[in-house]
Every structure is written in structure tokens, then in C-alpha cells.
N, C-alpha and C positions, 0 to 999 in steps of 0.2 A: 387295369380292368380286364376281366376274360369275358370273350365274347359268347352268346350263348342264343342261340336259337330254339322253339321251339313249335311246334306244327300238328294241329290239330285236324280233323275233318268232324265239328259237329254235329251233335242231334237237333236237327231241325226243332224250333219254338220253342227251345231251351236255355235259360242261360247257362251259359259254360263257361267257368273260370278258364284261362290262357296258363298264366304264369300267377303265380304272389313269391312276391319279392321277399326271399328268409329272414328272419329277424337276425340283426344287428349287420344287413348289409342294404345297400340301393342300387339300383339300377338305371342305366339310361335307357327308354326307348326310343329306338333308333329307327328301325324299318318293319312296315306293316304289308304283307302280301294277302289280297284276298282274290279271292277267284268262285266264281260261281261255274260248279261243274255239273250242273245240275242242267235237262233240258228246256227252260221258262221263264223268266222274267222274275228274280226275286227278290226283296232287301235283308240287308244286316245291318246290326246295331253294334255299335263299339264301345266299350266303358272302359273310362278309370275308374274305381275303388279306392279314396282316398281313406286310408285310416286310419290316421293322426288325425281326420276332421267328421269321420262317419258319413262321407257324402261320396256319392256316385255323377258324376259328370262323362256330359256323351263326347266323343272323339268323333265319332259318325253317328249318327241318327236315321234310322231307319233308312240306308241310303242304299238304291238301286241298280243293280246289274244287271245283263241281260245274259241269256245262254251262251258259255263260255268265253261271257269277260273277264277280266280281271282287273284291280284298282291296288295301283300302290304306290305307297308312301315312306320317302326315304330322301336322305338329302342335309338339308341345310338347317333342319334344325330336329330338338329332341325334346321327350318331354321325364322329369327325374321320377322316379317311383323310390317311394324309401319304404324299409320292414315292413310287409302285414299289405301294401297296395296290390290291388290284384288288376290286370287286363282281364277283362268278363266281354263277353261275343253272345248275341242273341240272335239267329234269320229265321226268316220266317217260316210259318208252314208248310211241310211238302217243299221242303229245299236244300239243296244239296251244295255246299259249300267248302272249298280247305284254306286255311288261315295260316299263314307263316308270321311270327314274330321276333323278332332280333333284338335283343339287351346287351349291353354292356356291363355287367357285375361288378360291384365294388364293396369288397369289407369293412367293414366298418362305415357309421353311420358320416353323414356330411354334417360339420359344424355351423 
């Protein structure tokens, strides 16, 4: 597997795709860094994009920070994204956030 990070700072009350996983490979998500750098009190939304089932399931839900916390998530377990799944990030308005994401890559699909 090759590891692959990547790192966003999105537009506020937007959803913003993260990563989708290229066709004919899957990925493991592995570690999620969020940090509100913004000065206020604000929440972000976390998605997986399942799309082998067309369904969007929350990871986080509209879940609170305060100015210049951070919340992350990494450790003892993982969850698989295969071809076409995409990590999508929503916060809220007037907020100012940066999002680090870590995968593991792998070619070809899992049987």
C-alpha cells in the first residue's frame, strides 16, 4: 500500500470533496486531522460517499470546535473506501478550518 495524504483548508458552508478513491483501486482511511483556525466557536460535518450503494453516511456530524482546537482521529481502527468513495467536509458559516486526511492506497479492487 502507499501512503497518501492529503490537506485541504475549505470554503466555509460548502461541501468539499477530500479525496475519491480512483477507479480500479481502495483505500484505507486511516487518520483524520481537523483544526479549527478560525477565531469562534464553529462545527464540521464529515462524509463518506459510498458508491457501490449511492449513500452518504456521517463520520462526524455537525461536530464542535472551539477557536484553535483541534480533533483527531487515528489509531486502532480504519474504515475501506473502494473506486468512486469520496471523504466530503462541510463547516459551517463564517469558519475557518484545515483538514488533513491519511490513506493507505491499494491497486486493484478487494475480492
Amino acid at each position: 500500500m502507499r501512503p497518501l495524504s492529503v490537506g485541504i483548508n475549505p470554503t466555509a458552508n460548502t461541501l468539499t470533496t477530500v479525496y475519491t478513491v480512483p477507479t480500479g483501486y481502495y483505500a484505507k482511511f486511516t487518520v483524520m486531522y481537523i483544526h479549527n483556525t478560525g477565531g469562534s466557536t464553529k462545527h464540521i460535518t464529515v462524509q463518506w460517499y459510498d458508491a457501490s450503494a449511492a449513500t452518504t453516511l456521517d463520520i462526524l456530524t455537525a461536530y464542535t470546535l472551539s477557536s484553535k482546537e483541534y480533533l483527531q482521529f487515528d489509531g486502532a481502527a480504519y474504515v475501506v473506501f473502494e473506486e468512486g468513495d469520496r471523504l466530503q467536509i462541510t463547516t459551517e458559516a463564517s469558519s475557518s478550518f484545515s483538514f488533513i486526511a491519511t490513506f493507505e492506497v491499494q491497486g486493484a479492487q478487494r475480492t
